[in-house]
C-alpha positions as CSV (number, residue, x, y, z in Angstrom):
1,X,66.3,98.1,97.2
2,X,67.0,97.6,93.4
3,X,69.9,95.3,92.7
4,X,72.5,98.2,92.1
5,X,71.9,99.0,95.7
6,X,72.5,95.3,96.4
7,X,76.0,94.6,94.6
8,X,77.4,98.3,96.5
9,X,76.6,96.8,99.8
10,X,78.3,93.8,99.7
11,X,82.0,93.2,100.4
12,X,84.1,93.0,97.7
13,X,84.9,89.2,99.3
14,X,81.1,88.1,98.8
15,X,81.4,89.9,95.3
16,X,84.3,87.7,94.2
17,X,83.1,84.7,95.7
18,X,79.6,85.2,93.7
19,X,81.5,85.7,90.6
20,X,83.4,82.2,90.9
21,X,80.3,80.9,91.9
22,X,78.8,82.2,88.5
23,X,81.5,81.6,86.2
24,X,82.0,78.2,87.7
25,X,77.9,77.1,86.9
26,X,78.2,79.0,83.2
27,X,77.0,76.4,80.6
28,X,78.8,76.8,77.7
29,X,78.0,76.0,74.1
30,X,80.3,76.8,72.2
31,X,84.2,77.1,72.0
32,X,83.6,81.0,71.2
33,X,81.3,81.2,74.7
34,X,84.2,79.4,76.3
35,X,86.9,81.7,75.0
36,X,84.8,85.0,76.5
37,X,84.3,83.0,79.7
38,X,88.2,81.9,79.8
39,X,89.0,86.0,79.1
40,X,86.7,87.1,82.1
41,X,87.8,84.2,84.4
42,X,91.8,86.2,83.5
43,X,90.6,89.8,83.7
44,X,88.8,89.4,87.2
45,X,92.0,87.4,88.4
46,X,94.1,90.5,87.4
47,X,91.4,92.9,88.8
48,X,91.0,90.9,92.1
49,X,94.4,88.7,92.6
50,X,91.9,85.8,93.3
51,X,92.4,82.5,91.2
52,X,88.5,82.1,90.2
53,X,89.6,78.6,88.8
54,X,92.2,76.3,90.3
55,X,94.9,75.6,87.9
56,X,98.1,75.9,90.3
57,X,98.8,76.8,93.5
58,X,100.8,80.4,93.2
59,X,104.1,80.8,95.3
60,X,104.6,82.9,98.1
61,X,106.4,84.9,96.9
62,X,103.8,86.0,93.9
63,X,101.1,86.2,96.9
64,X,103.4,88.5,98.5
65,X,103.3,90.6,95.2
66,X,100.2,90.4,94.6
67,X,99.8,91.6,98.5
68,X,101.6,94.5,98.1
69,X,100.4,95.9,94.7
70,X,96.5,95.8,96.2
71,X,97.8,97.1,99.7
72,X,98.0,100.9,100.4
73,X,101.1,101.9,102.7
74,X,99.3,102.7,105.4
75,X,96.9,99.7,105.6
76,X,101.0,97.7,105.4
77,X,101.9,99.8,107.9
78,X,98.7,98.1,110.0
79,X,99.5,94.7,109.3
80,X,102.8,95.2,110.7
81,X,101.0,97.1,113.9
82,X,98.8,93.8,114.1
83,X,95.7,95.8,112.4
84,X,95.9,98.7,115.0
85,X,96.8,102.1,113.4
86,X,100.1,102.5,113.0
87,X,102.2,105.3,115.3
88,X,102.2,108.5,114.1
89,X,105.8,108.8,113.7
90,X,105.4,106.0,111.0
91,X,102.7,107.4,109.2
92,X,104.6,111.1,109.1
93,X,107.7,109.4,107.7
94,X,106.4,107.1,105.4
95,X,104.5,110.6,103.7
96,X,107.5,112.3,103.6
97,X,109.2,109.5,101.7
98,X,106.2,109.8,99.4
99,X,106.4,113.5,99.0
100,X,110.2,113.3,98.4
101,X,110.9,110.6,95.9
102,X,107.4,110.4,94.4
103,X,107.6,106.4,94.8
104,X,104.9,104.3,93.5
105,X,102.5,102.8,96.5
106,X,103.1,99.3,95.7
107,X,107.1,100.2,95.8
108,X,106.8,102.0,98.7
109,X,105.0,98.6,100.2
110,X,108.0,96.7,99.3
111,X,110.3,99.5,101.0
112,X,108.3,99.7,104.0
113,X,108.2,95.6,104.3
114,X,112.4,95.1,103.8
115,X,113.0,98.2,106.3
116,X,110.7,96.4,108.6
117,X,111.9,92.8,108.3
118,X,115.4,94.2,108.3
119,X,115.3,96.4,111.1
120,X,113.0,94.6,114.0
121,X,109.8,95.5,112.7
122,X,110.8,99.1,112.9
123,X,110.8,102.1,110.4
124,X,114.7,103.7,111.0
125,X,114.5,107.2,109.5
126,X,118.1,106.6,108.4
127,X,117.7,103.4,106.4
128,X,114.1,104.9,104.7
129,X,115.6,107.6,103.6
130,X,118.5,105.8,101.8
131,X,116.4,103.1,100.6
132,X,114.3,105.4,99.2
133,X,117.2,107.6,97.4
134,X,118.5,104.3,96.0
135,X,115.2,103.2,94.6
136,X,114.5,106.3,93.2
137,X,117.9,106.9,91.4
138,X,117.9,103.5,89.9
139,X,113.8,104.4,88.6
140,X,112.5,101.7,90.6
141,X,108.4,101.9,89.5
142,X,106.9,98.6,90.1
143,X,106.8,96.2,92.9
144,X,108.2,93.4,90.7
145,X,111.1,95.8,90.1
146,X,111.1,96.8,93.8
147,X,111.8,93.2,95.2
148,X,113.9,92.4,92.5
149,X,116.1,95.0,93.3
150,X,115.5,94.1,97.6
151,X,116.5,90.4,95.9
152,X,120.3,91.7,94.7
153,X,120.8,94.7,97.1
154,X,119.7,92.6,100.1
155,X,120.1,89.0,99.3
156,X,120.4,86.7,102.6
157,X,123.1,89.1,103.6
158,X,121.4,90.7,106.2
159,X,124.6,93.0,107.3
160,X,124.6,94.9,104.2
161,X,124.3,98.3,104.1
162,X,122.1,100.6,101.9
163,X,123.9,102.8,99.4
164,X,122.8,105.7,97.5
């Protein structure tokens, strides 16, 4: 086994975890070796959403962005089914919404996570469909946009209603 063969069958978690490793234990020379070690240490973050150097701790709610940019709906739909495959009635509704508004994944994440913490961990056709409307008329494409919308529509009001 060559060692192309070797990097494809290992998880993408041993993968990252080699590449700190690596980075970490590069001997630099010179402030120009240091600049393209700094650049890769930022380009694998953005690639893998893993600090490979600790400089801060990030907040929760930038993990939970992270999360749900890297996340496809249905392995969030999972999570929320405590990693078991989701119902099929979920799955069917969650495509639809897709196939409707044409939504972004990662903004379909962030409508599948407020409809479930907002509605007992359960997809309501109803409030999906509205959400989803409301996302798509105000051009909602990223998941940054997405919760920042959730932020002002939703707030701490838990009551509120969805409007198209």
């Amino acid at each position: 086994m060559d060692n192309k063969e070797n990097l494809v069958n290992i998880s993408d978690k041993e993968k990252r975890r080699t590449l700190r490793i690596l980075l970490n234990q590069t001997m630099v020379s010179t402030p120009e070796e240091k600049e393209i070690i700094e650049k890769a240490i930022m380009l694998l973050n953005d690639r893998w959403g893993l600090p490979l150097k600790e400089k801060e701790s990030p907040t929760k709610e930038a993990l939970l962005i992270k999360q749900l940019k890297l996340t496809t709906p249905y392995e969030l739909l999972c999570e929320f089914n405590g990693g078991f495959e989701p119902s099929s009635n979920d799955v069917s509704l969650v495509v639809k919404i897709k196939d409707k508004y044409e939504l972004e994944d990662e903004v379909l994440n962030v409508l599948i996570y407020c409809t479930m913490l907002r509605n007992n961990f359960k997809l309501t056709k109803d409030f999906v469909f509205k959400l989803a409307a409301s996302l798509k008329a105000q051009k909602v494409g990223t998941v940054e946009d997405a919760m920042e919308y959730a932020k002002v529509k939703f707030g701490k009001n838990k009551s509120e209603s969805v409007e198209k």
